[in-house]
PyMOL commands that place a pseudoatom at each C-alpha (Angstrom):
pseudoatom trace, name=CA, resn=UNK, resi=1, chain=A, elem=C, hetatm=0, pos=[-6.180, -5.063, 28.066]
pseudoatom trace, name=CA, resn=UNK, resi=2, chain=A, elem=C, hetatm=0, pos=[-9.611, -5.488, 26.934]
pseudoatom trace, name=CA, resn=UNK, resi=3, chain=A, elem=C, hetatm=0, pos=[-10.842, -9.231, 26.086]
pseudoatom trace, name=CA, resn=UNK, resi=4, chain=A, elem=C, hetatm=0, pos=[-12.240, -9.558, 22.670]
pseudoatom trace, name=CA, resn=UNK, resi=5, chain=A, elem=C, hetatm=0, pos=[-14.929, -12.428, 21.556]
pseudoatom trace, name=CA, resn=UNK, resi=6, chain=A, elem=C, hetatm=0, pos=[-12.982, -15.557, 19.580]
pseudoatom trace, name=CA, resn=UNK, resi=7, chain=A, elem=C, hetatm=0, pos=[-15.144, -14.285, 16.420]
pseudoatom trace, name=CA, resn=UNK, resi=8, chain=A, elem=C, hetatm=0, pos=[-13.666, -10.482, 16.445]
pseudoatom trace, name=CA, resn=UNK, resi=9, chain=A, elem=C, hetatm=0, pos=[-10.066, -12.754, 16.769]
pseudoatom trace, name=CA, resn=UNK, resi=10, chain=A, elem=C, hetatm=0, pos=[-10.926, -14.543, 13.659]
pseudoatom trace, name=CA, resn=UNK, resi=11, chain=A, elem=C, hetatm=0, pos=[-12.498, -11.459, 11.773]
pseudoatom trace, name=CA, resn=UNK, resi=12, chain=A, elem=C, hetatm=0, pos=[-9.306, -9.299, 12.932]
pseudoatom trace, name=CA, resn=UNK, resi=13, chain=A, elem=C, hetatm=0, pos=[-6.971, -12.504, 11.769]
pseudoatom trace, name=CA, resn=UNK, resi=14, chain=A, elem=C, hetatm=0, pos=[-9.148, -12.418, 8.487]
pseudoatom trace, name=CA, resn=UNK, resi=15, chain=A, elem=C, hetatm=0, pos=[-8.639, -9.258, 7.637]
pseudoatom trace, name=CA, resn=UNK, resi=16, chain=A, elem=C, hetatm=0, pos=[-5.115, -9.237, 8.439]
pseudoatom trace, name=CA, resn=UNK, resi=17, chain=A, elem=C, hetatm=0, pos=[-4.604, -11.863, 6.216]
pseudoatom trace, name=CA, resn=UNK, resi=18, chain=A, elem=C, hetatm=0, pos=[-6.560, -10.515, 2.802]
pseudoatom trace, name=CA, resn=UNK, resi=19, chain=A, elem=C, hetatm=0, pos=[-4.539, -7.105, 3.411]
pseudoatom trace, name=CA, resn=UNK, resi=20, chain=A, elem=C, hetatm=0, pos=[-1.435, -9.068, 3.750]
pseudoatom trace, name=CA, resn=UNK, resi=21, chain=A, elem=C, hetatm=0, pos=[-1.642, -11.848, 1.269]
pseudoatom trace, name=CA, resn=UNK, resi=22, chain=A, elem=C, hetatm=0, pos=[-4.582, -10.877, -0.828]
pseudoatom trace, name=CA, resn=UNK, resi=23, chain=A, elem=C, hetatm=0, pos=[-8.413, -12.378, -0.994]
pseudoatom trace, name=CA, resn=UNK, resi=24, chain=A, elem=C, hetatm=0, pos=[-7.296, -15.667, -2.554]
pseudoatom trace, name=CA, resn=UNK, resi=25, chain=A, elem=C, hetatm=0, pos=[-5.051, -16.152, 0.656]
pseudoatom trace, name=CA, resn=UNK, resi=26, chain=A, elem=C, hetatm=0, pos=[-7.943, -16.785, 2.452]
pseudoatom trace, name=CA, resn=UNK, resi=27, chain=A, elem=C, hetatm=0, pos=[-8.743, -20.105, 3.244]
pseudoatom trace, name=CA, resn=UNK, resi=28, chain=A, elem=C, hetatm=0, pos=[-10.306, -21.896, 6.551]
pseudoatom trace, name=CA, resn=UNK, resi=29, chain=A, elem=C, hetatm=0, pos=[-7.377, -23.934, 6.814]
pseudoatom trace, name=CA, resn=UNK, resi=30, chain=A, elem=C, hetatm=0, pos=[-4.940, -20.989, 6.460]
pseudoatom trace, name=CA, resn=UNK, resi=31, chain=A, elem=C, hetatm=0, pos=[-7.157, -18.813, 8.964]
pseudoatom trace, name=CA, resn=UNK, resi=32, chain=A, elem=C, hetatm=0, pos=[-7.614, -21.717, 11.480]
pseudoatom trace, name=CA, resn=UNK, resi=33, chain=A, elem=C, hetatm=0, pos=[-3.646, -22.252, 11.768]
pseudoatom trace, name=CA, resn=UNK, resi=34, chain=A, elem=C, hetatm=0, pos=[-3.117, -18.077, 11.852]
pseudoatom trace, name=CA, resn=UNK, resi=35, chain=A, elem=C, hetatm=0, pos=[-5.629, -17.917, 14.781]
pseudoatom trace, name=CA, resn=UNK, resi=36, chain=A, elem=C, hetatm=0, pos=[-4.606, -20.478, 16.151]
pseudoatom trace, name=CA, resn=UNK, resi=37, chain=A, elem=C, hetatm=0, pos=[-8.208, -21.905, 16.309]
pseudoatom trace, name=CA, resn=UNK, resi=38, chain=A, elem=C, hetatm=0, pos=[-8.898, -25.469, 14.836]
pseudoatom trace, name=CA, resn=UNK, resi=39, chain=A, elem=C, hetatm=0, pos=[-10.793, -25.724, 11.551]
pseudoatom trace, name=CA, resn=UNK, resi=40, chain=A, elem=C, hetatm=0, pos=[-14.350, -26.791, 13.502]
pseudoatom trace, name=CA, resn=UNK, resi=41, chain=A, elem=C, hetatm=0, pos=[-14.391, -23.876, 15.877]
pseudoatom trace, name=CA, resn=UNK, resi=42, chain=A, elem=C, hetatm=0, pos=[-13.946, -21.493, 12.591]
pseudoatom trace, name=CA, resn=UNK, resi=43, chain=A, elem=C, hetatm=0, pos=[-17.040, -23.544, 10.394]
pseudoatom trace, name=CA, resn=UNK, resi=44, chain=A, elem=C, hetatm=0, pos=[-18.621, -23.166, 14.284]
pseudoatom trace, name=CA, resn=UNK, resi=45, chain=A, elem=C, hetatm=0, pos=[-18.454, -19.582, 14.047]
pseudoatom trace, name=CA, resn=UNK, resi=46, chain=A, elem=C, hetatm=0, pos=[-18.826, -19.127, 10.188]
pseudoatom trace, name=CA, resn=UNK, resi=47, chain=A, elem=C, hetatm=0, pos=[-20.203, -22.094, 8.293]
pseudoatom trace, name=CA, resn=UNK, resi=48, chain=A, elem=C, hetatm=0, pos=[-18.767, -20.764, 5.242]
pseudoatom trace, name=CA, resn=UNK, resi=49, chain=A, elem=C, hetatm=0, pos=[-16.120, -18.628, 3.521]
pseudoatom trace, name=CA, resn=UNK, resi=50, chain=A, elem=C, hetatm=0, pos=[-19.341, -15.781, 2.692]
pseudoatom trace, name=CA, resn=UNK, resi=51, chain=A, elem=C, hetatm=0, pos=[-20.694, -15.639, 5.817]
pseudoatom trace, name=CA, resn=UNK, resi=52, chain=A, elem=C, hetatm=0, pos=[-17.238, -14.849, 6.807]
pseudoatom trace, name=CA, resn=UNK, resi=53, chain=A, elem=C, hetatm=0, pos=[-16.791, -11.580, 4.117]
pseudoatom trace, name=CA, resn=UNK, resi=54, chain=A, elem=C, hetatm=0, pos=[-20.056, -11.060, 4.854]
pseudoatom trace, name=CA, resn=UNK, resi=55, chain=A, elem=C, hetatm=0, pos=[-19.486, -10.200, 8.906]
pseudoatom trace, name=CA, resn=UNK, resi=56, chain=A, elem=C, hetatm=0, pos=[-15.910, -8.675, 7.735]
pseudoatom trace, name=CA, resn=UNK, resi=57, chain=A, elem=C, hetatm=0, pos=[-17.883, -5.864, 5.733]
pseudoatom trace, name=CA, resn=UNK, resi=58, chain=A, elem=C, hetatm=0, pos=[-19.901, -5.398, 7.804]
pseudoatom trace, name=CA, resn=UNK, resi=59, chain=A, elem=C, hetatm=0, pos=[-18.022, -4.913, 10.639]
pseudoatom trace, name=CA, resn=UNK, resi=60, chain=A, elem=C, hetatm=0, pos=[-15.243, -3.185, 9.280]
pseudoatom trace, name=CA, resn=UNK, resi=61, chain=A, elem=C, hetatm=0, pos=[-18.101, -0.690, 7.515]
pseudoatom trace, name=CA, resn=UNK, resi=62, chain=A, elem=C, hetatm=0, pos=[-19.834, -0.289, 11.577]
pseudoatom trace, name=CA, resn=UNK, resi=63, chain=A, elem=C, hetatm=0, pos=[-15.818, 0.692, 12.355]
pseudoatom trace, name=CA, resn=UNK, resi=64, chain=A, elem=C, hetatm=0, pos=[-15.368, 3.293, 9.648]
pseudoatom trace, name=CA, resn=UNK, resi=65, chain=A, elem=C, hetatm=0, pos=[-18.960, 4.622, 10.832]
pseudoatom trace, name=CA, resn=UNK, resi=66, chain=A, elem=C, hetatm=0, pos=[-18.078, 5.004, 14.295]
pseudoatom trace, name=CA, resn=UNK, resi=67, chain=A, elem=C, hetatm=0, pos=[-15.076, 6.865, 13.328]
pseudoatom trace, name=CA, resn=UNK, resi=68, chain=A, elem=C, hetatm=0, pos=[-16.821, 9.117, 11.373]
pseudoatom trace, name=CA, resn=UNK, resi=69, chain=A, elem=C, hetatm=0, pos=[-19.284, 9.616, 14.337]
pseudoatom trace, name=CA, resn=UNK, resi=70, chain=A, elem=C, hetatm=0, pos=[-16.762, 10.251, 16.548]
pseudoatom trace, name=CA, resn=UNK, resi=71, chain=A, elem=C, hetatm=0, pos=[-14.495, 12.810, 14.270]
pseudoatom trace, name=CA, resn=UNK, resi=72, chain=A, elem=C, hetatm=0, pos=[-18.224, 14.996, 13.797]
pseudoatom trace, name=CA, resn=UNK, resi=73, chain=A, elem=C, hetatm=0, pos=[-18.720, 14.973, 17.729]
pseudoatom trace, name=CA, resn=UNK, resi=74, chain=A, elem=C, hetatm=0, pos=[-14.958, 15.961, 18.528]
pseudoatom trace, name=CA, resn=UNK, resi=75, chain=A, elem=C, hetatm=0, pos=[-15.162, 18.566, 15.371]
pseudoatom trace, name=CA, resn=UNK, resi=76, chain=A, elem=C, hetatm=0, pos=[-15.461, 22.765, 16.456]
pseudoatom trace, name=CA, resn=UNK, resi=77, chain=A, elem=C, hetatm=0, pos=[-17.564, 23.001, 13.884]
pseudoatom trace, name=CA, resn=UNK, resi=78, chain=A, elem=C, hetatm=0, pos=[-21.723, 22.591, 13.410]
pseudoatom trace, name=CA, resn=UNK, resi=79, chain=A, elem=C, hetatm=0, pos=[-23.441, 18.991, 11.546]
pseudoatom trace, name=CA, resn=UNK, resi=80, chain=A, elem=C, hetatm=0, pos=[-24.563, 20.796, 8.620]
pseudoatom trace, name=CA, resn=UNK, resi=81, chain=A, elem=C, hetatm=0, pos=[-21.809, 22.985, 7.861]
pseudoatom trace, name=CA, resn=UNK, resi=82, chain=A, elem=C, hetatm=0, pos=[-20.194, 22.884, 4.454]
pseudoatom trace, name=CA, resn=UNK, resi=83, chain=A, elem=C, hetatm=0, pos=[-17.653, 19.579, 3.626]
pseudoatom trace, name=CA, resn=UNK, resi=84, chain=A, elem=C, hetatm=0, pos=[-18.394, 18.829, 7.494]
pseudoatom trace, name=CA, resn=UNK, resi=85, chain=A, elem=C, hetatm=0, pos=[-18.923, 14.777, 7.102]
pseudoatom trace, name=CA, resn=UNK, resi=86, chain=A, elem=C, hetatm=0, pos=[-16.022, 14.738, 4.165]
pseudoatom trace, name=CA, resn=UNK, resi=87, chain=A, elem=C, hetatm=0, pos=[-13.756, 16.234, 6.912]
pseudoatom trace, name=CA, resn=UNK, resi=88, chain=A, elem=C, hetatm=0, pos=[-14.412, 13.531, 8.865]
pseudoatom trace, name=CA, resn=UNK, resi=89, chain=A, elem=C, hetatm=0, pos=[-14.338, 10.829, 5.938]
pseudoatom trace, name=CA, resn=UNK, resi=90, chain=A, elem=C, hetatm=0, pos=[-10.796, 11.843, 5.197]
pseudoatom trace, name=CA, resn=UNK, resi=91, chain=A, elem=C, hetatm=0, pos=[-9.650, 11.980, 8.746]
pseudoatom trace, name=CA, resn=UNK, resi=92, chain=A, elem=C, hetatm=0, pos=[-10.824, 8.527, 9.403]
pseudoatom trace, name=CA, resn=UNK, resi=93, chain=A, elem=C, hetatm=0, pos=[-9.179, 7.271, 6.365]
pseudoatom trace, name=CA, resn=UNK, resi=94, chain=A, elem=C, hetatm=0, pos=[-5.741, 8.985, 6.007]
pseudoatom trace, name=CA, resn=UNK, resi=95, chain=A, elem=C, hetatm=0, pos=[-4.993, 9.326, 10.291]
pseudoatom trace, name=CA, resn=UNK, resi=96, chain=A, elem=C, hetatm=0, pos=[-6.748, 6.558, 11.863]
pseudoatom trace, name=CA, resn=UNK, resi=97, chain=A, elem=C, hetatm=0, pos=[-4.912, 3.210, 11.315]
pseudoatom trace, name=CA, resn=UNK, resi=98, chain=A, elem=C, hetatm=0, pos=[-5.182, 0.030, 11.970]
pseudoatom trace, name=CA, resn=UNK, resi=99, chain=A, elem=C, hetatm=0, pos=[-2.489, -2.442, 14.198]
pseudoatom trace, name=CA, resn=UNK, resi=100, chain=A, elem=C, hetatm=0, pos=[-0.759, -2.895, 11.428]
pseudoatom trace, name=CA, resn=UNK, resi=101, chain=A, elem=C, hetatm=0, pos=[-0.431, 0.706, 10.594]
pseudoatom trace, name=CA, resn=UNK, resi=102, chain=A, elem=C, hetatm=0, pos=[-3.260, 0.544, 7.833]
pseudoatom trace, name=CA, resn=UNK, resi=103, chain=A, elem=C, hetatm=0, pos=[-6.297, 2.627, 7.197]
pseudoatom trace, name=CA, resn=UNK, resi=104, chain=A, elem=C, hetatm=0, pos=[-9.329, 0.687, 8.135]
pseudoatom trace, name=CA, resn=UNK, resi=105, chain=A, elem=C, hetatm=0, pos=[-10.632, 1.429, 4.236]
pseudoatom trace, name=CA, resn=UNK, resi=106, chain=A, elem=C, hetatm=0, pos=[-7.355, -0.492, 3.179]
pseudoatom trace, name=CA, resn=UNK, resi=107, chain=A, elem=C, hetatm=0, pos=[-9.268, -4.062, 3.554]
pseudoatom trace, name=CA, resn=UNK, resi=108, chain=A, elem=C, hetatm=0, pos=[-12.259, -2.482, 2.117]
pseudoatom trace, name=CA, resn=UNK, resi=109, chain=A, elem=C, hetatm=0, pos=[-10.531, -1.425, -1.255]
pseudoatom trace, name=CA, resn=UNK, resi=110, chain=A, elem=C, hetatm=0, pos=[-8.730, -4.842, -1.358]
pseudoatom trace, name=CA, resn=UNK, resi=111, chain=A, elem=C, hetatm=0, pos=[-12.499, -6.124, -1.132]
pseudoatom trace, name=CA, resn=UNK, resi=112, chain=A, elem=C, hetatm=0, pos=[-13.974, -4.276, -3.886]
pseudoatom trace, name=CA, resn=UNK, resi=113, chain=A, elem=C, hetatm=0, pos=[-11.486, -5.310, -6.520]
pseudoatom trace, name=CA, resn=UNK, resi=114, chain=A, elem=C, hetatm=0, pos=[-11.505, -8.850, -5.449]
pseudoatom trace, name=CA, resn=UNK, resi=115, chain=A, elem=C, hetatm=0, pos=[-15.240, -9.875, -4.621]
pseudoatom trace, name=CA, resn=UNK, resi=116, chain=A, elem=C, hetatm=0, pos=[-17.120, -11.556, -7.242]
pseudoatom trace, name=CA, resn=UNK, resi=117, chain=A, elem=C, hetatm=0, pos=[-20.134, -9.203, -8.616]
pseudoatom trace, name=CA, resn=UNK, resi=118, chain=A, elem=C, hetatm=0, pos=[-22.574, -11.737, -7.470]
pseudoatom trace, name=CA, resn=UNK, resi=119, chain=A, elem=C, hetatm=0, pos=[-21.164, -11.771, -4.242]
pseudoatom trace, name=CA, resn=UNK, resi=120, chain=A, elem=C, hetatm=0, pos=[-23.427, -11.018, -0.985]
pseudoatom trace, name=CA, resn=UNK, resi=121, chain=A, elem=C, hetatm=0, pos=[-20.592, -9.315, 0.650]
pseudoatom trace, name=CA, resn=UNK, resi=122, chain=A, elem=C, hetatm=0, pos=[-20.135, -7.311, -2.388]
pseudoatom trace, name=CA, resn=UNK, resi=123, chain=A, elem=C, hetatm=0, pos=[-23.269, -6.161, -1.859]
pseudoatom trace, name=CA, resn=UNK, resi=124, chain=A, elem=C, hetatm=0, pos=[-22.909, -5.314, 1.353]
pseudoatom trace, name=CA, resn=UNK, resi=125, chain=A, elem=C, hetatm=0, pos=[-19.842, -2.926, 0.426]
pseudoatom trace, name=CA, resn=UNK, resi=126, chain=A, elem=C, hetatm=0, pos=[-21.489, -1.689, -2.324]
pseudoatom trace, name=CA, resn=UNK, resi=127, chain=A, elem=C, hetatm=0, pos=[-24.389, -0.169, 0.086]
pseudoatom trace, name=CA, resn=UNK, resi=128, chain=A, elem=C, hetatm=0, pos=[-21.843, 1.073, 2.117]
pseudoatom trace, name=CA, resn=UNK, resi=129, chain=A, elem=C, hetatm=0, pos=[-19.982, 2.999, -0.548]
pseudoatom trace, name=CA, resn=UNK, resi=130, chain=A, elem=C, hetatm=0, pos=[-23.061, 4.237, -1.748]
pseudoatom trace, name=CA, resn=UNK, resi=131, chain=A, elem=C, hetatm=0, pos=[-24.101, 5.744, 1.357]
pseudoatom trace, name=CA, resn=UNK, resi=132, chain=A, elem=C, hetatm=0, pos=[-20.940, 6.625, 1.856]
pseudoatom trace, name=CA, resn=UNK, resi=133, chain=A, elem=C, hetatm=0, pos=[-21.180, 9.083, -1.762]
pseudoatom trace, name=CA, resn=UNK, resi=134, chain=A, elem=C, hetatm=0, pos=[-24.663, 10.053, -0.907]
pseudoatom trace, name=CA, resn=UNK, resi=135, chain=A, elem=C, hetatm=0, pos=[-23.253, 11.849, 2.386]
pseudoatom trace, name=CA, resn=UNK, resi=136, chain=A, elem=C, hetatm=0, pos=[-20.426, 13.385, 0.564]
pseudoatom trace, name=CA, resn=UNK, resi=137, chain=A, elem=C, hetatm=0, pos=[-22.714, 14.976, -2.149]
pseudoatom trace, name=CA, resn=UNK, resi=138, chain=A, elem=C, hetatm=0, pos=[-25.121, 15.947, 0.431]
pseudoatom trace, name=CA, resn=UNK, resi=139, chain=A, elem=C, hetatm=0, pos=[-22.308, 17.650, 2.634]
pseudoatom trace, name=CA, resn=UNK, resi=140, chain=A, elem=C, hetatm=0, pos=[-22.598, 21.101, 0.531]
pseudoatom trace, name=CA, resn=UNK, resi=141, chain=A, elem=C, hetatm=0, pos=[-19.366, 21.195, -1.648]
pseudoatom trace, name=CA, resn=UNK, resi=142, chain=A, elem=C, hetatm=0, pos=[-19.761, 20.973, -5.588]
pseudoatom trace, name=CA, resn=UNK, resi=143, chain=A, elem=C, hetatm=0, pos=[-20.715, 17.545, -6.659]
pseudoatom trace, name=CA, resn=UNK, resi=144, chain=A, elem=C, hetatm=0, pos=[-17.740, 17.590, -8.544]
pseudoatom trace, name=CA, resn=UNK, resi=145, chain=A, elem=C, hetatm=0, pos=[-15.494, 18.299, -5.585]
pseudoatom trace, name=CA, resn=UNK, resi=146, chain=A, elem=C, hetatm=0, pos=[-16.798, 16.308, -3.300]
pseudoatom trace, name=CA, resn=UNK, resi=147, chain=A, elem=C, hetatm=0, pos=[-16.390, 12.953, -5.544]
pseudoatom trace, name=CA, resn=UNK, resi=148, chain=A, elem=C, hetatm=0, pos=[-12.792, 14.064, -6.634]
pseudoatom trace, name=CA, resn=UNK, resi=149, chain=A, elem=C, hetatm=0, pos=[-12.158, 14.209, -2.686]
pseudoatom trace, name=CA, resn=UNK, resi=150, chain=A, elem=C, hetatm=0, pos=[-13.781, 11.078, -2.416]
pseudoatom trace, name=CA, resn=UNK, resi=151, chain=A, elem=C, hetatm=0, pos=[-11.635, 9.636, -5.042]
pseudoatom trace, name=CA, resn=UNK, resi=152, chain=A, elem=C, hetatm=0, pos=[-8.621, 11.217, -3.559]
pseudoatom trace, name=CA, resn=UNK, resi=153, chain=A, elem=C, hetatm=0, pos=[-9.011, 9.266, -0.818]
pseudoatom trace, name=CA, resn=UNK, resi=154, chain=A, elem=C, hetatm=0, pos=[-9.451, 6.171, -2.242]
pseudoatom trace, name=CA, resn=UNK, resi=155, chain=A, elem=C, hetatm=0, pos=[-6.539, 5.999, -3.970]
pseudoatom trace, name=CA, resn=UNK, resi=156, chain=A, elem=C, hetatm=0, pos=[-3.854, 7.566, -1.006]
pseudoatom trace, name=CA, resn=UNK, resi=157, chain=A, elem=C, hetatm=0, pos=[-5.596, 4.759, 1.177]
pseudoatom trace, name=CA, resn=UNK, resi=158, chain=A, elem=C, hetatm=0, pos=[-4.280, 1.908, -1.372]
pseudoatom trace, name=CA, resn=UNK, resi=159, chain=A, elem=C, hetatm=0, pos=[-1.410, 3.607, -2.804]
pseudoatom trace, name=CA, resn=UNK, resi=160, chain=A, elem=C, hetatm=0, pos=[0.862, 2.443, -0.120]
pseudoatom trace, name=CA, resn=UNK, resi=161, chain=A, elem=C, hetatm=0, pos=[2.578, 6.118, 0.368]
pseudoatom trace, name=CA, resn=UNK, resi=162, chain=A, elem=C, hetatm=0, pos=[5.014, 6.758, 3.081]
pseudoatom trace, name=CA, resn=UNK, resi=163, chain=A, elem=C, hetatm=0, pos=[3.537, 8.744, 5.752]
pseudoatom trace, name=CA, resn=UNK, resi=164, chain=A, elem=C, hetatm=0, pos=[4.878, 12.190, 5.004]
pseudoatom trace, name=CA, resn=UNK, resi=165, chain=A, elem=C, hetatm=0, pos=[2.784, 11.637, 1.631]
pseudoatom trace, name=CA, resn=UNK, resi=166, chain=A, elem=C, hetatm=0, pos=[-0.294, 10.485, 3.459]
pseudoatom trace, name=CA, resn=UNK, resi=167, chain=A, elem=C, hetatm=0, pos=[-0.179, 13.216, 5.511]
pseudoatom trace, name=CA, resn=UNK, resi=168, chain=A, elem=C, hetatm=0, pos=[0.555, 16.045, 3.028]
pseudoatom trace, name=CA, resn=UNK, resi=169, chain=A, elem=C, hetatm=0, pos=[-2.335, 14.398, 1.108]
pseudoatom trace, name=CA, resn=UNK, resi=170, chain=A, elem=C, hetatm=0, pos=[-4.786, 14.573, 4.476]
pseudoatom trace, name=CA, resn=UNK, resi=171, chain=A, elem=C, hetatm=0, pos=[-4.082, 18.308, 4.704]
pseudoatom trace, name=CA, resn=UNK, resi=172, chain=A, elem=C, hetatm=0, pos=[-4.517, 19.190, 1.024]
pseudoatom trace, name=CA, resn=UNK, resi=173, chain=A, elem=C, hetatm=0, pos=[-7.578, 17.380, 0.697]
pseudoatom trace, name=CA, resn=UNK, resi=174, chain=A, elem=C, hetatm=0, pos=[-9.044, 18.835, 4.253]
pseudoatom trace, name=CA, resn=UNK, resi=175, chain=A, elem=C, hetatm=0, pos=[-7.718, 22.382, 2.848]
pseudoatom trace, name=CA, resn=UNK, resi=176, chain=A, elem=C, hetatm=0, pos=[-10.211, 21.428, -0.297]
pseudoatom trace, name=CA, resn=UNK, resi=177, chain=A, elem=C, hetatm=0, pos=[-13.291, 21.111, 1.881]
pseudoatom trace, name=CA, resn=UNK, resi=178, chain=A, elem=C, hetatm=0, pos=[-12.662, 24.497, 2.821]
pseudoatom trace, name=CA, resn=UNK, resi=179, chain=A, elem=C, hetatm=0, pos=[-13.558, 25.803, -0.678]
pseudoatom trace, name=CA, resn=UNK, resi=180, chain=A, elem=C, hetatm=0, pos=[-16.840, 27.688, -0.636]
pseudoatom trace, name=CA, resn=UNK, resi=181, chain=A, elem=C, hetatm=0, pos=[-19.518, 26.078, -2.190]
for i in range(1, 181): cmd.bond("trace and resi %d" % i, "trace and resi %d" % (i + 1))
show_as sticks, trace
zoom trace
């Protein structure tokens, strides 16, 4: 098994925690005693509760990007070619899944409803997802489409549907991309 860094273990236990319990869950004290880590070494590797969202966004965002990546390299099918990047967009976020059986955009949703506007790590997400649109109108579908499917997405990913439903949704909306443009 691979070793991870004691900061990935508290980002991971982070994470795990807002997607179980919610933002406001997320204390130092609560995150020390779930990793198992005393309250010093957490302030050691985060000296405060923003720095902390800040490196989850961030992180989790250089995940969802990788995935992507890797779903366009392991795709039949040419960059460039119509609803290509949106193919991979809603393969990373309706088949991969996290440990606990969870997209990886779950804790990312959770995040945008609970972040303050004038939060950094707000910010952060907000360039993301903005990116994020840019590449779906850019990938050659209607404009129209290609938000609806981003849409689509965004709400089977925090819907909480049983797999079948995930999965019926993940074909219907890859069956979309198909449409010429």
């Amino acid at each position: 098994m691979a070793r991870t860094s004691k900061k990935s273990d508290l980002l991971a236990a982070a994470g795990t925690l807002i997607v179980r319990h919610g933002l406001d869950a997320l204390t130092f004290d609560r995150l020390a005693a779930e990793a198992h880590v005393s309250k010093g070494g957490l302030l050691y590797h985060f000296p405060d509760k923003e720095q902390l969202l800040i490196a989850l966004v961030e992180g989790r965002v250089a995940r969802i990007d990788t995935a992507i990546a890797a779903w366009i390299a392991a795709s039949t099918r040419r960059p460039g070619d119509t609803g290509h990047w949106l193919r991979a967009h809603i393969r990373t976020a309706l088949s991969d899944t996290d440990a606990d059986g969870r997209s990886p955009h779950a804790l990312l949703g959770i995040l945008r409803t609970a972040l303050p506007p004038d939060s950094p790590a707000r910010a952060a997400l907000g360039a993301a997802d903005g990116r994020w649109r840019d590449a779906a109108r850019a990938d050659g579908l209607p404009h129209g489409l290609a938000i609806a499917i981003t849409l689509a997405v965004a709400g089977a990913i925090n819907a909480g549907l049983e797999t079948n439903d995930v999965i019926a949704v993940r074909d219907t909306l890859l069956a979309l991309t198909e449409t010429p443009a």
